[in-house]
C-alpha positions in Angstrom: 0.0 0.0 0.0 1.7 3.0 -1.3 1.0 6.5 -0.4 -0.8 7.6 -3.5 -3.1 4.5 -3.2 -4.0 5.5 0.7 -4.4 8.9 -1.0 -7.3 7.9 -3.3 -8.8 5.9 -0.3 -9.3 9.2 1.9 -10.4 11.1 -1.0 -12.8 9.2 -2.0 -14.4 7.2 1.1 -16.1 7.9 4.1 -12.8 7.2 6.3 -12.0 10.3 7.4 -15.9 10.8 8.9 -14.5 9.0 11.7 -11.6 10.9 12.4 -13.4 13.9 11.9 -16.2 12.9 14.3 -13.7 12.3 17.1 -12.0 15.4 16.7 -14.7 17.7 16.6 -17.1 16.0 18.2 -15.1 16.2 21.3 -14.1 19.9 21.2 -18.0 20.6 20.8 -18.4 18.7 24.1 -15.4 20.2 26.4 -14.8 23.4 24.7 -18.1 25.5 24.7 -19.3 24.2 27.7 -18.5 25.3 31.1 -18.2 22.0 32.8 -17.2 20.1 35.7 -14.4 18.8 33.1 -12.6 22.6 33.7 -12.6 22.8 37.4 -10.2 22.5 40.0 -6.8 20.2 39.9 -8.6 17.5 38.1 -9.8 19.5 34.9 -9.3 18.3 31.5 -6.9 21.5 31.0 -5.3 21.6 34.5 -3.1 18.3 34.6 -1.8 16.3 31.9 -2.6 12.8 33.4 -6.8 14.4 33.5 -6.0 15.5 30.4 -6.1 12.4 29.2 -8.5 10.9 31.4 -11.1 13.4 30.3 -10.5 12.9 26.5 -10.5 8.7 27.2 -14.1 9.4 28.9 -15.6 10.6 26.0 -14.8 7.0 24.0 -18.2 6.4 26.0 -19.9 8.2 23.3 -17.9 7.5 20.3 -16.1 4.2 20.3 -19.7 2.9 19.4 -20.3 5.1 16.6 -16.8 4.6 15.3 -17.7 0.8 15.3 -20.9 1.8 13.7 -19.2 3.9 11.1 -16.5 0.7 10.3 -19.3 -1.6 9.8 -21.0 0.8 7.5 -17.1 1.5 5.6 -17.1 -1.9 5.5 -20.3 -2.9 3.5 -18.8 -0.8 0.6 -18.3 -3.6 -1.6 -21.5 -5.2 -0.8 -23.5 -2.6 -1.4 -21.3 -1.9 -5.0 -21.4 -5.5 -5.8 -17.6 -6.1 -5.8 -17.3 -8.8 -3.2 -17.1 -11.7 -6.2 -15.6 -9.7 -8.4 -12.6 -8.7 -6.1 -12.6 -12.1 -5.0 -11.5 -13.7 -8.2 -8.5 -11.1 -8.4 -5.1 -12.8 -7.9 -4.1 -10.2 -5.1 -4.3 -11.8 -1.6 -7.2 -11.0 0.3 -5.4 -9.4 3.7 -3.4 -7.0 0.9 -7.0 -5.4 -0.1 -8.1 -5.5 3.7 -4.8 -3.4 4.5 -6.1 -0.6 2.4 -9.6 0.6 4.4 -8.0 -0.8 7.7 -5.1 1.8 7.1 -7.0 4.4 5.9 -9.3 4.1 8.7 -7.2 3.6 11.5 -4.8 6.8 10.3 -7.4 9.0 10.6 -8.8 8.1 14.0 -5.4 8.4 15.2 -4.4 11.4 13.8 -8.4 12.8 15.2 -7.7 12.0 18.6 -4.0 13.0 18.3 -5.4 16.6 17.5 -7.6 16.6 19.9 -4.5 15.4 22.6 -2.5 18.0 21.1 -5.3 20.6 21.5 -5.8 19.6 25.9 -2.1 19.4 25.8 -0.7 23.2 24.3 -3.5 24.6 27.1 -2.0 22.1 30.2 1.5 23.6 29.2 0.5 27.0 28.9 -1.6 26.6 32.0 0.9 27.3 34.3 2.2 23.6 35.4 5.5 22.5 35.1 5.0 19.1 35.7 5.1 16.7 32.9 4.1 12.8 34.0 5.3 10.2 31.1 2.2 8.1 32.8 -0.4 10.2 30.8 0.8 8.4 27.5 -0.7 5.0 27.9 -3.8 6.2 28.9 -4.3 8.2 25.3 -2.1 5.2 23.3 -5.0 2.7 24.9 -7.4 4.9 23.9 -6.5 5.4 20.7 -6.0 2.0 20.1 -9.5 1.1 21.3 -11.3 3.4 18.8 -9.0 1.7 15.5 -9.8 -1.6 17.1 -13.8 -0.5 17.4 -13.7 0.5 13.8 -11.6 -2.5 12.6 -14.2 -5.0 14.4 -17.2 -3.4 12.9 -15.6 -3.6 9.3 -14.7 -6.9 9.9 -18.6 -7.8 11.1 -20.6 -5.8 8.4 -17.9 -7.7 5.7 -19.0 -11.2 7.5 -22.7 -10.1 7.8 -23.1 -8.1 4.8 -26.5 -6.0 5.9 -28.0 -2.5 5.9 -29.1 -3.7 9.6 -25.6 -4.5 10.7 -24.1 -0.8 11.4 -27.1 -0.1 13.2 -27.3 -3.1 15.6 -23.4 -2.7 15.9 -23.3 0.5 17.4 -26.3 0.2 19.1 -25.2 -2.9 21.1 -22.0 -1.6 21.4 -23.3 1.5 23.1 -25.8 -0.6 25.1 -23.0 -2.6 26.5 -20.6 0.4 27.3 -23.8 2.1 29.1 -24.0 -0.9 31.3 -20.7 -1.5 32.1 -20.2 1.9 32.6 -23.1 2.6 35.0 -21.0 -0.6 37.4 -18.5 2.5 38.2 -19.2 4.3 41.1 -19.8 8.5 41.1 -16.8 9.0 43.4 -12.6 8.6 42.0 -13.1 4.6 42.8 -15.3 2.0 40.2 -17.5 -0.8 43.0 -18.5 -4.0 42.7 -15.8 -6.3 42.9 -17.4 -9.3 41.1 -17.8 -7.5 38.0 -14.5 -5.0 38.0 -12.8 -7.0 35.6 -15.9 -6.5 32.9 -16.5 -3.6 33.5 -12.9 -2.6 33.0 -13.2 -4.5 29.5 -15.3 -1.1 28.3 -12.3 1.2 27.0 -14.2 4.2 28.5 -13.3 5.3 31.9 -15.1 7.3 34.3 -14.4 11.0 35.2 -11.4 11.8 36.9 -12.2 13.1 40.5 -8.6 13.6 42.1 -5.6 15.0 40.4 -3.5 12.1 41.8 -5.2 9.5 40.5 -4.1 7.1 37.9 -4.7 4.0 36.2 -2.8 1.0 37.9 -0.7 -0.8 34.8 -1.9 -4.2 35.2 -5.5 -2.4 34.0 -3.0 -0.6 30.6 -2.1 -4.1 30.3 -5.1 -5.8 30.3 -7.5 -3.6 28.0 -4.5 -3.5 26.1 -4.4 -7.6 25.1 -8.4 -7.4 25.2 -8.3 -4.2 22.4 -5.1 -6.0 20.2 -7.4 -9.0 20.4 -10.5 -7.0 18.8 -8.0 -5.6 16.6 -6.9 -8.9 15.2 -10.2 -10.4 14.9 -11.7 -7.2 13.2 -8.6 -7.5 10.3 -9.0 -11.1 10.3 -12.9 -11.3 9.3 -12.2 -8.2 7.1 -9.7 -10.4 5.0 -11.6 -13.9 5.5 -13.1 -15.1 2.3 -14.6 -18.5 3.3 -16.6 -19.2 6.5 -14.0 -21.6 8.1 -11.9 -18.0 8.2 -14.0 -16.6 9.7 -14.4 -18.9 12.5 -10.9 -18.8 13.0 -10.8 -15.4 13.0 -12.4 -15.3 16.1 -9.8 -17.1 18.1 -8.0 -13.6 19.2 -11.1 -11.8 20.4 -11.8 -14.9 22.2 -7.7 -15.3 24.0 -7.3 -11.5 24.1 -10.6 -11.6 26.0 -9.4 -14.5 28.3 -5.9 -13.2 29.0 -7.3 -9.8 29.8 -9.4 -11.6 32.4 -6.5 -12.8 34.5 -4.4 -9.5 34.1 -7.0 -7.1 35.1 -7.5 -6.7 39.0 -10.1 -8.2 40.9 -10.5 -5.6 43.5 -11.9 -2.2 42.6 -9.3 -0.8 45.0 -6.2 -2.1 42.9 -8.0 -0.3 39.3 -6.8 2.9 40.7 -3.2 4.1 42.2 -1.9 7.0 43.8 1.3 8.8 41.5 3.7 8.4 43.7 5.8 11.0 41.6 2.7 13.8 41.5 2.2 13.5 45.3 5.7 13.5 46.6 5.9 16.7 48.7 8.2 20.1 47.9 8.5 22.6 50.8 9.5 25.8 51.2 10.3 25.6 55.2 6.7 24.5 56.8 4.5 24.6 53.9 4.9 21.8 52.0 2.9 21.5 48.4 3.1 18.4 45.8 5.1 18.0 43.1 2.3 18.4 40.5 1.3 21.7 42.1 4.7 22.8 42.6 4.3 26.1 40.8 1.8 27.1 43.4 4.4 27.5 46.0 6.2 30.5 45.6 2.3 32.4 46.4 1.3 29.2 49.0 4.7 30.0 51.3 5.0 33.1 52.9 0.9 33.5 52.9 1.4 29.8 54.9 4.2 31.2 57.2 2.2 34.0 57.9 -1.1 32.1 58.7 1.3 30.2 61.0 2.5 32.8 62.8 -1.1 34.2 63.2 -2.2 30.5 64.8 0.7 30.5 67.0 0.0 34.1 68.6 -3.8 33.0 69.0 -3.3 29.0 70.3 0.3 29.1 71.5 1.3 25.7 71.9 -1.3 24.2 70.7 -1.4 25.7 67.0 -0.1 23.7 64.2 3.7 23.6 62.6 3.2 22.8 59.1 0.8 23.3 56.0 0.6 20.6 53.9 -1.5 19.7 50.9 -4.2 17.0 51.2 -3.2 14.1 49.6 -5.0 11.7 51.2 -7.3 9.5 49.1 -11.0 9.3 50.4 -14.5 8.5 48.8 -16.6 11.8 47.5 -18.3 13.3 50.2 -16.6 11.5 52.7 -14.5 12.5 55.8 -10.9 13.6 55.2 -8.1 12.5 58.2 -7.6 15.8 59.8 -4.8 16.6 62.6 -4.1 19.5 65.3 -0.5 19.6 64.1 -0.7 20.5 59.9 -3.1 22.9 58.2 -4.3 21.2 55.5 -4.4 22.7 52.0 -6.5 21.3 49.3 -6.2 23.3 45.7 -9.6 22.3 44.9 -11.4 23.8 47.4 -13.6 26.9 46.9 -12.2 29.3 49.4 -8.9 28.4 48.8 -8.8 28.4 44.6 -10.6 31.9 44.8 -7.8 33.1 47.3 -4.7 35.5 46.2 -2.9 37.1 48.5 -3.5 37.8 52.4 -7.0 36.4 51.7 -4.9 33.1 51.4 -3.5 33.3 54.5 -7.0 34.2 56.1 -8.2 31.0 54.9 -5.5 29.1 56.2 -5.8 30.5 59.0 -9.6 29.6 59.6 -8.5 26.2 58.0 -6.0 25.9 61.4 -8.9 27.2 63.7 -11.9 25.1 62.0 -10.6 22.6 59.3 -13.2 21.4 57.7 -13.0 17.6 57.8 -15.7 17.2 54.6 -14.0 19.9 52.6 -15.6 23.0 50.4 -15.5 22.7 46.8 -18.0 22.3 43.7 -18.0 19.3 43.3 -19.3 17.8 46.6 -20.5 21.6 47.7 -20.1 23.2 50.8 -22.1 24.2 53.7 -22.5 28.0 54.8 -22.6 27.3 58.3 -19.3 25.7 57.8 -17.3 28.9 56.0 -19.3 30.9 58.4 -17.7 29.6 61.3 -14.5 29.7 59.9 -15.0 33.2 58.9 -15.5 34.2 62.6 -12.5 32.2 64.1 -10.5 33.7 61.1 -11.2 37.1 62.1 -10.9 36.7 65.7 -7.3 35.6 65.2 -6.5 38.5 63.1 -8.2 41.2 65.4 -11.1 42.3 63.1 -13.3 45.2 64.5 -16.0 43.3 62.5 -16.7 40.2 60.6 -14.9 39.6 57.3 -16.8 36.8 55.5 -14.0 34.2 53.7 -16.3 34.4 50.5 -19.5 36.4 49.1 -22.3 35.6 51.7 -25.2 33.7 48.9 -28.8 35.2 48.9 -31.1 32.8 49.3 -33.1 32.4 52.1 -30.9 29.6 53.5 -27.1 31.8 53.3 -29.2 34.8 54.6 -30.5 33.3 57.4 -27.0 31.2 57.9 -24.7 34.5 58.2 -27.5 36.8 60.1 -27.0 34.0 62.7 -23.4 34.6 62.4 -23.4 38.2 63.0 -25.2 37.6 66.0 -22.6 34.8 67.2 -20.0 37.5 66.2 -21.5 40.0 68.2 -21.8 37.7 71.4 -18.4 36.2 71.0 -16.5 39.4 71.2 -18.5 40.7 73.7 -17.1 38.0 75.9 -13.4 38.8 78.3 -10.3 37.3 75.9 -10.1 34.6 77.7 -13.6 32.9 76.8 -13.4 34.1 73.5 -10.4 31.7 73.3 -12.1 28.9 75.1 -15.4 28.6 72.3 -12.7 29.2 69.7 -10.9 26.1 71.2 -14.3 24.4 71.5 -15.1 24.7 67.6 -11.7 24.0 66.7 -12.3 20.4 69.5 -15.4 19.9 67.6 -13.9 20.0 63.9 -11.0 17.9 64.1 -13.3 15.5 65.9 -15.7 15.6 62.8 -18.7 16.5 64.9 -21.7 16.8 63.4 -24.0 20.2 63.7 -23.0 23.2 63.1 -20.1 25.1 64.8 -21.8 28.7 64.8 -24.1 28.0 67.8 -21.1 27.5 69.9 -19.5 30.3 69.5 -22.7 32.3 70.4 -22.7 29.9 73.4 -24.7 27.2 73.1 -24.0 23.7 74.6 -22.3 21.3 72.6 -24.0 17.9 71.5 
């Protein structure tokens, strides 16, 4: 296959539909819309590992119309009434397979490269200057997944030669994906142990939830045999030309199917791993960011040395030595491990993305006072009771004359009615002599690293604790 044969092919055939549905298809879904996929640490543009996690999420909406569009590439010479014809040539069948199954599968990779090289000139003018190698088999399994869906479904409609085979392809295939799919769990960890191993079969994943999350190899392996298996059988029924080939053709789906079984884990838990390399820590003294979110730290360190110094006048011994960035794994909406000693720091979190400045250190310092063990960002939300508590111990360490909310009080009925209540507990706290001031403050700050439930503000007005 020479290059001004592959030429005529994408001229004149309906390869490069494919390609072209990838590519812009894709761009239509991330860039106009003002997703979840471009917030925090974990969006699509922010990291280069969720980079490719994001784009590799979308193969739940094309990887079965790509094997929808093969099959219907690969009625071509049914429908022109070639297959007989062609037959009879003297030029081996695989040689005249080659040709579509080229075509095909350069133009899906070259789609989906653009569209990688599109996420990646935004992650490197983003501001990060960390650059994982472990983002590349995520996008090369991917890719190889959607020339393997096309390859299969050219290989079926060539078998099964009917207008009724592109439709029940990519109908079935997208039935399939949906249900596998749905086995994942809404938080950074897919449940349901029995099943894990199918329904990492589905080259989709789910949405990445936590920046330092990553596929664990033995699940690039497996998919990997599974896809090359598809792959195989896909190029083998599209060059079969008797039915006993065809049979055989299926022997690779059928082993890379079996071997991908006993290479991908069991347990849920073992699908996903920490990046050891993204979450090692770089400090600047006592404040202490990862390596992924390194170019955060020349802001993060003196405003953390300064919210130090701020908890150290206001708990003396008892105020914490470090600030360190959460990088503790935990399910969404669940309890993070808090500690009296470190001021926890987490990137994603409203108060603290919205933050420049001495507003940082404000934060950090009602983080030291109150931490918040359930966290405040957009994607599991955020209580106002919570940041209202935190704004009064905040500004009781730095010696308002009045409150300073940590963020733009909301106007519904519920934030109205959350900081009214908090002027009021303002009002009786500093009322009170220094020294019982500091004891509520203490009391809250008891009461959050315990993970208490309520809510914090009616002890600082006074109220008994439960």
């Amino acid at each position: 296959m020479n290059g001004r044969v592959l030429g005529i092919e994408l001229r004149r055939s309906a390869a490069p539909l494919a390609g072209l549905l990838v590519l812009t298809g894709s761009l239509a879904v991330l860039c106009p819309v003002d997703g979840v996929w471009w917030r925090g640490g974990a969006g699509w543009t922010a990291q280069w590992t969720s980079m490719a996690l994001w784009t590799r999420s979308l193969l739940g909406f094309w990887w079965p119309l790509v094997v929808g569009l093969g099959a219907l590439y690969g009625l071509r010479d049914s429908r022109s009434r070639m297959t007989e014809l062609l037959a009879s040539t003297p030029r081996p069948a695989w040689r005249r397979a080659a040709l579509p199954a080229g075509a095909t599968a350069l133009v899906l990779v070259l789609g989906f490269g653009l569209l990688l090289l599109v996420g990646g000139v935004q992650v490197a003018v983003g501001g990060t200057d960390y650059l994982p190698l472990g983002w590349l088999p995520i996008s090369l399994v991917a890719m190889l997944a959607l020339v393997a869906g096309a390859l299969f479904g050219m290989g079926v409609a060539r078998a099964l030669p009917s207008v009724l085979t592109p439709p029940a392809l990519a109908v079935g295939v997208l039935l399939m994906t949906g249900l596998l799919l749905r086995q994942n769990a809404e938080g950074e960890r897919p449940v349901g142990r029995t099943v894990n191993r199918l329904v990492l079969m589905a080259p989709a994943g789910v949405e990445p939830r936590e920046m330092l999350l990553t596929l664990a190899g033995r699940v690039h392996l497996g998919q990997t045999l599974w896809l090359l298996g598809l792959l195989a059988t896909g190029f083998a029924l599209l060059a079969a030309a008797s039915r006993r080939a065809r049979l055989f053709a299926l022997v690779p789906v059928l082993a890379g199917a079996a071997l991908a079984l006993l290479v991908l884990p069991a347990d849920p838990r073992d699908t996903w791993v920490v990046d050891r390399a993204a979450a090692s820590p770089v400090c600047d003294g006592p404040v202490c960011v990862t390596r992924a979110n390194r170019s955060h730290l020349a802001e993060v360190a003196p405003q953390g040395r300064e919210a130090l110094r701020v908890l150290r006048d206001s708990l003396g011994d008892l105020a914490p030595s470090s600030v360190r960035e959460d990088t503790a794994l935990r399910a969404q909406g669940g309890p993070r491990d808090i500690s009296a000693d470190v001021v926890l720091l987490d990137f994603d979190e409203t108060l603290v993305a919205r933050a420049t400045g001495g507003q940082l250190a404000r934060v950090l310092v009602a983080q030291g006072l109150a931490p918040n063990c359930r966290g405040h960002n957009p994607r599991e939300g955020g209580g106002q009771d919570d940041v209202a508590a935190q704004s009064i111990a905040a500004s009781w360490a730095l010696g308002d004359t009045r409150l300073t909310p940590l963020e733009e009080p909301g106007t519904d009925e519920y934030a109205v009615r959350a900081w009214a209540e908090a002027e009021a507990a303002w009002t009786k706290l500093t009322a009170l002599p220094p020294a019982e001031q500091r004891a509520r403050i203490l009391q809250v700050r008891d009461a959050s690293l315990a993970c208490a439930p309520g809510f914090h503000v009616p002890l600082l007005a006074g109220a008994a604790s439960r």
